[in-house]
C-alpha positions in Angstrom: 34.5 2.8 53.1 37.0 4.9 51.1 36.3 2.4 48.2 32.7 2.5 48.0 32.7 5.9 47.7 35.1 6.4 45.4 33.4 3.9 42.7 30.0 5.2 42.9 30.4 9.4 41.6 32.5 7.3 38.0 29.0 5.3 38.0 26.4 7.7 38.0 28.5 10.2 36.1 30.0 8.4 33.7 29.0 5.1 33.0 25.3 5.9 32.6 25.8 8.6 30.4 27.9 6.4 28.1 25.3 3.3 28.7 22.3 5.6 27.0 24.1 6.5 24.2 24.5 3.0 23.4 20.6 2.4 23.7 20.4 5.2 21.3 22.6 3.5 18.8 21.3 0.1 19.3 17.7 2.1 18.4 19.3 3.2 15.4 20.5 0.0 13.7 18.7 -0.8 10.4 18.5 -4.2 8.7 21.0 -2.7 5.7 23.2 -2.3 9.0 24.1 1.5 8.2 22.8 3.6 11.5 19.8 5.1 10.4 20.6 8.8 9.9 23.0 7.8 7.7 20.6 5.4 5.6 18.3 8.4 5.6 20.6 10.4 4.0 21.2 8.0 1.6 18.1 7.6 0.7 18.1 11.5 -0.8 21.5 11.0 -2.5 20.5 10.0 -5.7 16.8 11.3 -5.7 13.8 8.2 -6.6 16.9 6.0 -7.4 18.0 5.4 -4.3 14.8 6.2 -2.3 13.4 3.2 -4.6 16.6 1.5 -3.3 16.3 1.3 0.1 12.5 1.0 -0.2 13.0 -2.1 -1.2 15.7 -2.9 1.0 14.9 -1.9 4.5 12.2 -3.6 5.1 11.8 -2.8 9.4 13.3 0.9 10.2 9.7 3.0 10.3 12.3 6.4 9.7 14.3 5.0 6.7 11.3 4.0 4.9 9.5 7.5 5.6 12.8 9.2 3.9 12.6 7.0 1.1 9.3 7.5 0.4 9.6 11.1 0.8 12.6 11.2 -1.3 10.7 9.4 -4.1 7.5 11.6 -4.1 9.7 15.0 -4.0 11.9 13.9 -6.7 10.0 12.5 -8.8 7.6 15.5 -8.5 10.3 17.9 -9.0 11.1 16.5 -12.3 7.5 16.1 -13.8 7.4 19.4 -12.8 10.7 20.2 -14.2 9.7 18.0 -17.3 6.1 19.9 -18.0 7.5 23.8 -17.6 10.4 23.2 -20.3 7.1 22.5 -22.8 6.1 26.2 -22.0 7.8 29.0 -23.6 9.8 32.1 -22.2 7.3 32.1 -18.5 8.1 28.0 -17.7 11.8 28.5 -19.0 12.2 31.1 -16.2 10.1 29.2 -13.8 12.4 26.1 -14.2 15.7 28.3 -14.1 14.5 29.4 -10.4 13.3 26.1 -10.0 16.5 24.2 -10.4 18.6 26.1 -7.4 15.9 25.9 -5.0 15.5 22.0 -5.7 19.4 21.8 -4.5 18.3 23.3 -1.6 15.8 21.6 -0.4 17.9 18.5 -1.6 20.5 19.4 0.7 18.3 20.5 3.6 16.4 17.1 3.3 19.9 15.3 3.5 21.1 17.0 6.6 17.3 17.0 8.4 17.8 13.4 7.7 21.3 12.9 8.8 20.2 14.6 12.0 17.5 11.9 13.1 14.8 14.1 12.4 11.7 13.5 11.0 11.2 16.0 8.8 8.0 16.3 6.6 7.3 18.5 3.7 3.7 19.9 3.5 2.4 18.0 1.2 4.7 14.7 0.0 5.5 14.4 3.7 1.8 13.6 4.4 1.5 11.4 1.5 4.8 9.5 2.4 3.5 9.0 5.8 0.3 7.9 4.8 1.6 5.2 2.4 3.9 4.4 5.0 0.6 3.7 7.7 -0.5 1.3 4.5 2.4 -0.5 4.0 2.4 -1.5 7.9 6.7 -2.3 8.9 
């Protein structure tokens, strides 16, 4: 009797525990094989490089494809943007010289949501990433 009780506590405290978080990171597996926070965060690295990248490349992970997609429509927003207010004199100069540290920001912030498992959506190109995302069907 000693025995039995001494191997069930070490199963329902430990082994349980320790068998959910390898659920969790079987969950996580993409088909580039990275886990997929990381492959998230990839895909912001390089901007609507390697959002195109892994686009094209993951082609079953629902959250990788939703960072890529977002990755692609912020970025390449932010530089048509970027692109449009260096044509305007003195006010889009200014406007793109405050532009240009808040873009790092949200760059980095979009990497670590990412990297965190979350989904995080931006107002606007989160919508629009999701919604392609509905059409593409995974």
């Amino acid at each position: 009797m000693g025995d039995n009780n001494d191997e069930k506590p070490p199963v329902s405290q430990e082994e349980v525990p320790a068998a959910a978080k390898q659920t969790e990171n079987s969950q996580a597996a993409t088909s580039s094989g990275l886990d997929e926070n990381v492959a998230g965060l990839l895909c912001y690295l390089v901007g609507v490089i390697t959002g195109i990248v892994f686009i094209l490349l993951e082609k079953e992970n629902r959250f990788v494809r939703f960072h890529a997609l977002q990755s692609i429509f912020t970025f390449a927003f932010l530089f048509v943007l970027s692109f449009v207010l260096t044509a305007i004199p003195v006010i889009g100069w200014v406007i793109s010289i405050i532009l240009a540290p808040l873009s790092v920001i949200l760059w980095v912030v979009l990497m670590i949501k990412a990297y965190q498992g979350k989904w995080f959506k931006l107002p606007v190109v989160g919508e629009m990433a999701e919604k392609q995302l509905d059409k593409m069907k995974t």
